[in-house]
C-alpha positions as CSV (number, residue, x, y, z in Angstrom):
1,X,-25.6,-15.9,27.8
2,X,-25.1,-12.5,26.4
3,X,-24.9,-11.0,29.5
4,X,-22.5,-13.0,30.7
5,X,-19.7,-12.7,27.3
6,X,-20.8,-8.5,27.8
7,X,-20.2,-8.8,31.5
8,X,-16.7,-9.9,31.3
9,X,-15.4,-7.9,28.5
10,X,-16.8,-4.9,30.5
11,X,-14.4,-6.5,33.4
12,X,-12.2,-7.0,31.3
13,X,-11.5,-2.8,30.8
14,X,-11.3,-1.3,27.4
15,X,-7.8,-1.6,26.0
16,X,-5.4,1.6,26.1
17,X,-5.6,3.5,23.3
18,X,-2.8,5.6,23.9
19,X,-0.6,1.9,23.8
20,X,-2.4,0.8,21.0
21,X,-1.7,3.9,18.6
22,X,1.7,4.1,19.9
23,X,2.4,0.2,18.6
24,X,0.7,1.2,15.3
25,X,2.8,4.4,15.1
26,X,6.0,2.0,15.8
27,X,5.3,-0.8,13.2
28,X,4.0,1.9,10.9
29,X,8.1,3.3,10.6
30,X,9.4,0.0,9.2
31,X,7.2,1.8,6.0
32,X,8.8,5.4,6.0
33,X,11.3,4.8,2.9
34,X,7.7,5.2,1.3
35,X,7.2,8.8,2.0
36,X,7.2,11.1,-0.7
37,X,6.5,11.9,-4.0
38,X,7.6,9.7,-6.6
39,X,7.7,10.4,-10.8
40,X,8.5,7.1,-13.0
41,X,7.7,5.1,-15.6
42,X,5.4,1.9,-14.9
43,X,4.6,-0.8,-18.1
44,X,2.2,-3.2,-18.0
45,X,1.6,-6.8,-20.5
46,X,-1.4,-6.8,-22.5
47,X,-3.3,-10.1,-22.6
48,X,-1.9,-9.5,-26.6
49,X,1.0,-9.4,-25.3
50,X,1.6,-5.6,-26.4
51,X,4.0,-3.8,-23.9
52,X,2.0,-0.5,-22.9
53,X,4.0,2.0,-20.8
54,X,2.9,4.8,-19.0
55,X,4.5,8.0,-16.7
56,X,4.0,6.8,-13.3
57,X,3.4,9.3,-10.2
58,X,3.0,8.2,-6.9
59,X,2.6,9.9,-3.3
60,X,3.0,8.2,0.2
61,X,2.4,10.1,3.3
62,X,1.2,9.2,6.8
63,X,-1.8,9.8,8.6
64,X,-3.3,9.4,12.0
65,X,0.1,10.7,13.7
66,X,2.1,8.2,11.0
67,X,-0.3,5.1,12.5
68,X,-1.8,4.6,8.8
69,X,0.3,5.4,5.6
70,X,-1.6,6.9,2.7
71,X,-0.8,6.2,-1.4
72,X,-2.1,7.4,-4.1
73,X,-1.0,6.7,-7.9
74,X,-1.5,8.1,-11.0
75,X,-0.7,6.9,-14.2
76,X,-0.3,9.2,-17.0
77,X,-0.1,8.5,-21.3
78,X,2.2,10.6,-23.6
79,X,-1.0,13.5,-23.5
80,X,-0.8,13.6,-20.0
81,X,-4.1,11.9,-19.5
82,X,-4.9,10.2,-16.5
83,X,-5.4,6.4,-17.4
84,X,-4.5,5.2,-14.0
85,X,-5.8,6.1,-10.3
86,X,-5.4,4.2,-7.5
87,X,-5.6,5.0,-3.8
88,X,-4.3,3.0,-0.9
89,X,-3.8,2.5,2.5
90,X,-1.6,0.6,4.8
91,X,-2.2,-0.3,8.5
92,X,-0.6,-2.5,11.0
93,X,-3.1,-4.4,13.5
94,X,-1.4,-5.4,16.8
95,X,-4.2,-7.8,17.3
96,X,-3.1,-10.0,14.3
97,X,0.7,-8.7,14.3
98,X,0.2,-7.8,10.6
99,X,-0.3,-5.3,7.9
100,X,-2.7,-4.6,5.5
101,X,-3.3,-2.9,2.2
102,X,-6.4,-1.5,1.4
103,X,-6.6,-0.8,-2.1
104,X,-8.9,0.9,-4.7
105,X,-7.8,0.7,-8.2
106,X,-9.9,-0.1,-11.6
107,X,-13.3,-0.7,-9.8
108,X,-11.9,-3.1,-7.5
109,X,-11.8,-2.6,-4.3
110,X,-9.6,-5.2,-1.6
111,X,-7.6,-5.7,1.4
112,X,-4.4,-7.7,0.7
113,X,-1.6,-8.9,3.5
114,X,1.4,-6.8,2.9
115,X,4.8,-8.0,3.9
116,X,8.0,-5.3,4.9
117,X,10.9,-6.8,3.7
118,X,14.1,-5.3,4.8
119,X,14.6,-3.0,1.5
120,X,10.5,-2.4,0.7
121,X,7.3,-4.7,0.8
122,X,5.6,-8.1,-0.8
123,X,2.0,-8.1,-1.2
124,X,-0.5,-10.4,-2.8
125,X,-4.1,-10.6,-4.1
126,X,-5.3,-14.1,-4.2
127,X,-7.4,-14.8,-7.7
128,X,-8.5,-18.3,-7.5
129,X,-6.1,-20.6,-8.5
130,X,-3.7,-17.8,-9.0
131,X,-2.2,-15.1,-7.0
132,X,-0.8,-11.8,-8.0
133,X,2.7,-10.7,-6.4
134,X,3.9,-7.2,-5.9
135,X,7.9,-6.5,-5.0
136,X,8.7,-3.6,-4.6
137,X,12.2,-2.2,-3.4
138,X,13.2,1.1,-2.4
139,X,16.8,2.4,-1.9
140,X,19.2,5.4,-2.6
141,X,16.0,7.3,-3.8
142,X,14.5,4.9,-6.5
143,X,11.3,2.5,-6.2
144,X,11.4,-0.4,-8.1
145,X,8.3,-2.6,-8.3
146,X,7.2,-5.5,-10.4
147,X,4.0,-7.7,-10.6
148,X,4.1,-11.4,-11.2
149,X,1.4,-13.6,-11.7
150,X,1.5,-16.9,-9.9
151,X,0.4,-20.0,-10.7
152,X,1.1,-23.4,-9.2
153,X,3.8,-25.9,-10.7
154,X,4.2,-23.4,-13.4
155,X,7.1,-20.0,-13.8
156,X,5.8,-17.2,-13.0
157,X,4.9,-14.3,-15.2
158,X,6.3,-11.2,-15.2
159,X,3.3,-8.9,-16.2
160,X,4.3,-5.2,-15.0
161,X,7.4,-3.1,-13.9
162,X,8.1,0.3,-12.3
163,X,11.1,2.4,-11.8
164,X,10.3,5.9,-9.9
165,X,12.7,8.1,-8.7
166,X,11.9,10.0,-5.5
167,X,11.1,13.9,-6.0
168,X,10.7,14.9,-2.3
169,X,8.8,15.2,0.5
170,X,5.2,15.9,0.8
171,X,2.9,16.9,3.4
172,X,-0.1,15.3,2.3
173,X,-2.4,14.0,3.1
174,X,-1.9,15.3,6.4
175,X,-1.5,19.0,5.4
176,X,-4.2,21.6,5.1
177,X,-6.8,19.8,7.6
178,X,-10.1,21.8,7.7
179,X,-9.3,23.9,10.9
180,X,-11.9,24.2,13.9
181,X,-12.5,27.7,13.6
């Protein structure tokens, strides 16, 4: 039986890569508002209830010839310490006709379904009963996110809010590739 399922996807002909990467590249510019550096301030809930806020830095660039976008934030405290890190990235599968986050932030590590909208993204990370929803917005150069948490037949919670502003462009991570020679 094996032979036969290998014998007809070999009939079948490998897929163009060439049309593949081009429909990632495509899908992948509905996300370019992201590219950048960003500098903000981010504040999260306590479970006390305490308000902590923090300098937030973030920076978005493609990779893969813009067919994967790649994040990386930093939070900072008043002493400039790093108490937040978290790296990201998002790619677009033509197979499914969806995108994906792939996030590692505070020992966690998940892919999550992200949603364009038509002024920034949605995306969620399902925690039981609960699921945690990111909204961002980006326009005229500022990047506005929240985080609520969601729970059936109840409001939801408003548990964390950014505001950056956009500094500039970046090359990375694309920039300074280890060259061949």
């Amino acid at each position: 039986m094996s032979f036969v399922v290998a014998s007809n996807s070999f009939a079948q002909g490998r897929p163009d890569s060439a049309k593949l990467i081009a429909a990632q590249q495509q899908a992948m510019q509905k996300l370019s508002f992201m590219d950048g550096e960003w500098r903000g301030t981010a504040s999260t809930v306590l479970p006390n209830g305490e308000k902590h806020q923090i300098t937030q830095t973030e920076r978005v660039g493609p990779f893969l010839e813009g067919g994967v976008k790649v994040i990386e934030g930093r939070g900072y405290d008043a002493d400039g310490k790093t108490v937040f890190n978290a790296f990201g990235t998002i790619s677009f599968s033509q197979s499914t006709n969806s995108y994906t986050m792939h996030s590692y932030a505070q020992g966690f590590v998940g892919d999550y379904v992200l949603t364009p909208t038509s002024d920034g993204f949605i995306w969620e990370i399902p925690a039981g009963p609960m699921t945690i929803r990111y909204t961002a917005v980006i326009k005229d150069g500022t990047w506005k996110e929240v985080g609520d948490r969601i729970t059936p037949n109840q409001a939801p919670i408003r548990f964390f809010e950014m505001e950056l502003k956009r500094l500039g462009d970046t090359n990375w991570p694309a920039a300074n590739a280890v060259s061949p020679r």
